[in-house]
N, C-alpha and C positions, 0 to 999 in steps of 0.2 A: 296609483293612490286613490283612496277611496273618500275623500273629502267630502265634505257635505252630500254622502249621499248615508240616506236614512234607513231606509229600509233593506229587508237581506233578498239576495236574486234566487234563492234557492235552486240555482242550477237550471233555468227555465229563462224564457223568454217571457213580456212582460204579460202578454195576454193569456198565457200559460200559469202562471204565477196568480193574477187575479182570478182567474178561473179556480182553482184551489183555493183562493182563498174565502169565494162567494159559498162554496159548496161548502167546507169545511165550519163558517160563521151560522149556514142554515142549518148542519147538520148540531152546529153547538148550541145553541138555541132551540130546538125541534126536542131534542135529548137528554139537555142538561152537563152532559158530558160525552167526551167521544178521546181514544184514543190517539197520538202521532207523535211527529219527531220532536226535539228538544225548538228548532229552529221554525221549525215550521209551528210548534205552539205560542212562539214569541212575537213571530209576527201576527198571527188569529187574534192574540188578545189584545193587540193594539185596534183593529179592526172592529173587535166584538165589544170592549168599552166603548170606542165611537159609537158604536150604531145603539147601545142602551142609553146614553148618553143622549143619544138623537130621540129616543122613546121619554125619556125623563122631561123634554122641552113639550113635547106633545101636539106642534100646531102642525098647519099641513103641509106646509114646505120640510118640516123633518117628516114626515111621513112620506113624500115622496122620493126626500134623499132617503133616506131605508130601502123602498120599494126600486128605488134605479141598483141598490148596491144589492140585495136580497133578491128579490125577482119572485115569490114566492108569499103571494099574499096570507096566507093562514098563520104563515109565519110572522109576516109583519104586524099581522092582527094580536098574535099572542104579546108580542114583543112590545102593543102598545097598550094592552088593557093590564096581562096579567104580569111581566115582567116590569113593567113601570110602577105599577102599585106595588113590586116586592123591595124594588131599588131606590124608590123615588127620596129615602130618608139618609141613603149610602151617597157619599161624596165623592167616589170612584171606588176601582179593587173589587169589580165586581165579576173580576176570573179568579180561579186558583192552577196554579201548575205542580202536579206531583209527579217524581222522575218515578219509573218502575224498572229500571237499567236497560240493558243495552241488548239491543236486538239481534237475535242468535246468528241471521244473516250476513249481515255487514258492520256489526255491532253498534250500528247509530244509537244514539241515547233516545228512547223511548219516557213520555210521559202520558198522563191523563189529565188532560184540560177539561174543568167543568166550573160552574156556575157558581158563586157561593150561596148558602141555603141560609144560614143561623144572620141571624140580626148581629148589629153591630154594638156591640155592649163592652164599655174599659171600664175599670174595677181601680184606681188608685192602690195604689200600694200601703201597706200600713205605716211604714217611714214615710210616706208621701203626705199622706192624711197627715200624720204627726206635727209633720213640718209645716205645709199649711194652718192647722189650725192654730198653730204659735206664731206666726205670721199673722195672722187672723188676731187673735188675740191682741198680740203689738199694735197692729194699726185700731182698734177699739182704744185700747188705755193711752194713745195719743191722740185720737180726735175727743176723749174725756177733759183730758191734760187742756188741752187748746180750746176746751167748748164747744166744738163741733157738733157733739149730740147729746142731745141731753138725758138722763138715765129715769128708767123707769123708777115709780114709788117705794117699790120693794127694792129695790137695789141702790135707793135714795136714804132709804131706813138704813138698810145694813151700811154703808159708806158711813153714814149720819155716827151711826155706832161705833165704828172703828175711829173715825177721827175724835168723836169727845174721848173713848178711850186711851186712844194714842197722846191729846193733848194732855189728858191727866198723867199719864207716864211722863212725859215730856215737863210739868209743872213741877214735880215729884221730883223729878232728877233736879230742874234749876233751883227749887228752892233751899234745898242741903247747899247749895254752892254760895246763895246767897245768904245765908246765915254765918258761914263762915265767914265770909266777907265785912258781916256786919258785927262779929265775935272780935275778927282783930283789928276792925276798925275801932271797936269801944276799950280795946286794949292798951290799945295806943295814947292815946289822952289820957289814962290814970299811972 
């Protein structure tokens, strides 16, 4: 049973294992991208977000954690001026893994582990938008309602306009009802 254990053994013993994985994090960083296996890119990019992760903090205890795990200062160099300033606004997800299938030997699954490039930009959806800004809208005409905030001039005029209007609609309507009223009340006593 393989309970709490996290990481995969890739068929290696532990210092074996780490060894691939030092080489393969410099080789991903130095390159931007580098070829290998499905398994062996899943654990790289546990590794390769720690260690950009550690460059995003910047002080020198991460930069020595780098340098004990990398070993290979030009890289730690790049990893803290020019890699931190590309990632430092990204909140993680700063691998990408693409399969290119199965390798003609043993047919392992083959991918391309590399670095992400484009900034991180979400565009709401136009149902999205929609529904927000009626959302938006509703909480405005209820802190109106309640006096919450109070409305600017021009929007004080236009309101101002619609309700003496609406009240005249509204007097217009009660006063036919109250004529009647006052027709069969004079009715009544002659």
């Amino acid at each position: 049973m393989r309970h709490r254990k996290v990481s995969r053994r890739l068929g290696r013993d532990t210092e074996h294992h780490w060894a691939i994985l030092r080489n393969q994090v410099t080789d991903l960083l130095k390159y931007g991208r580098i070829t290998t296996t499905l398994a062996k890119a899943k654990e790289l990019r546990r590794v390769a977000d720690r260690m950009i992760t550690l460059a995003k903090r910047g002080d020198l205890a991460s930069r020595r954690k780098a340098l004990a795990f990398i070993r290979d200062k030009a890289i730690v160099k790049k990893l803290f001026t020019e890699l931190r300033e590309k990632y430092m606004d990204r909140p993680g997800g700063y691998t990408r893994i693409i399969k290119i299938g199965p390798r003609r030997g043993d047919a392992s699954m083959m991918v391309i582990i590399e670095l992400v490039e484009e900034k991180l930009s979400t565009k709401p959806s136009k149902l999205k938008r929609e529904r927000l800004k009626k959302i938006h809208d509703f909480i405005e005409r209820k802190k109106k309602e309640y006096g919450l905030i109070k409305e600017s001039k021009g929007v004080e005029a236009k309101t101002s306009k619609v309700e003496v209007s609406n009240q005249a609609t509204e007097t217009q309507k009660e006063e036919p009802q109250t004529e009647t009223k006052e027709e069969t009340s004079q009715e009544n006593p002659s």
